[in-house]
C-alpha positions in Angstrom: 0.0 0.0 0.0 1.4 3.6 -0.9 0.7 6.2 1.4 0.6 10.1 -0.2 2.2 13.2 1.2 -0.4 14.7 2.8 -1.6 18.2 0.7 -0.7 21.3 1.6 -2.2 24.4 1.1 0.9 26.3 0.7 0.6 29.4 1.7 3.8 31.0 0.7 2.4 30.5 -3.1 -0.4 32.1 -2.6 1.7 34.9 -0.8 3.4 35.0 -4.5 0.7 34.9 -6.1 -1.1 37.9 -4.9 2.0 40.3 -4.2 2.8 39.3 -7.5 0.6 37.8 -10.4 3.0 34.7 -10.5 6.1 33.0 -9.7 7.4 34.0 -13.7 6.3 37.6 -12.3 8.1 37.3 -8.9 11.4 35.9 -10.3 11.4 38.9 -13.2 11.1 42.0 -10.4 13.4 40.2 -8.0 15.5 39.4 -11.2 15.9 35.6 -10.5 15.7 32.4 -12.2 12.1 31.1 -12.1 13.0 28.0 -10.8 14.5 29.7 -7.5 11.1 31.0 -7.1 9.8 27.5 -7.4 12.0 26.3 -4.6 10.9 28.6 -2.5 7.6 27.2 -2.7 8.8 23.7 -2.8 12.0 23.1 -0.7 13.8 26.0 0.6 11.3 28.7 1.7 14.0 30.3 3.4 16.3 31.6 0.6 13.1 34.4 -0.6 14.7 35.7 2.9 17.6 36.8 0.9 15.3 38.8 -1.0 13.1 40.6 1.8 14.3 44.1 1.5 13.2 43.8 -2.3 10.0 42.3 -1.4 9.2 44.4 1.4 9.5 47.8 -0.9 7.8 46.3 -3.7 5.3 44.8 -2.2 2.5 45.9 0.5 3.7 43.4 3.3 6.2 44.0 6.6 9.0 42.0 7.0 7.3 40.6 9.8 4.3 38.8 7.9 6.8 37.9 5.3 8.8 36.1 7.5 6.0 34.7 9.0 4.6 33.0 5.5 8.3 31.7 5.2 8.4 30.0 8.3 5.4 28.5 8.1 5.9 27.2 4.8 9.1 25.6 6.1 7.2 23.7 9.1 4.9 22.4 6.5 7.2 21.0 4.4 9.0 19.6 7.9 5.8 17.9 9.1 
């Protein structure tokens, strides 16, 4: 019998998403690769921290709530 990952909601792409259209969107106006936007999303939610001075002026967010989505995408994909 195969057992699933459980599904999660992820957050942190939805985050994207609205401050930005999209993750193609995201990576052009932080001037990245899409695929490190991906990871973000997928394995390594930390690294967008790199990038928090950027996304804090661009977007309407604190560094506060973006950490927050970042840390709780990481104990999702811990869990």
């Amino acid at each position: 019998m195969n057992k699933k990952r459980p599904h999660h909601k992820n957050d942190l792409k939805k985050f994207i998403k609205k401050h930005f259209g999209s993750s193609v969107d995201c990576a052009k106006a932080l001037n990245v690769n899409p695929q490190t936007v991906y990871n973000w999303h997928t394995s390594n939610p930390r690294g967008m921290l790199k990038f928090a001075p950027e996304i804090v002026n661009l977007c309407n967010t604190t560094w506060t709530q973006l950490a927050g989505e970042v840390l709780h995408r990481e104990e999702e994909l811990n869990n």
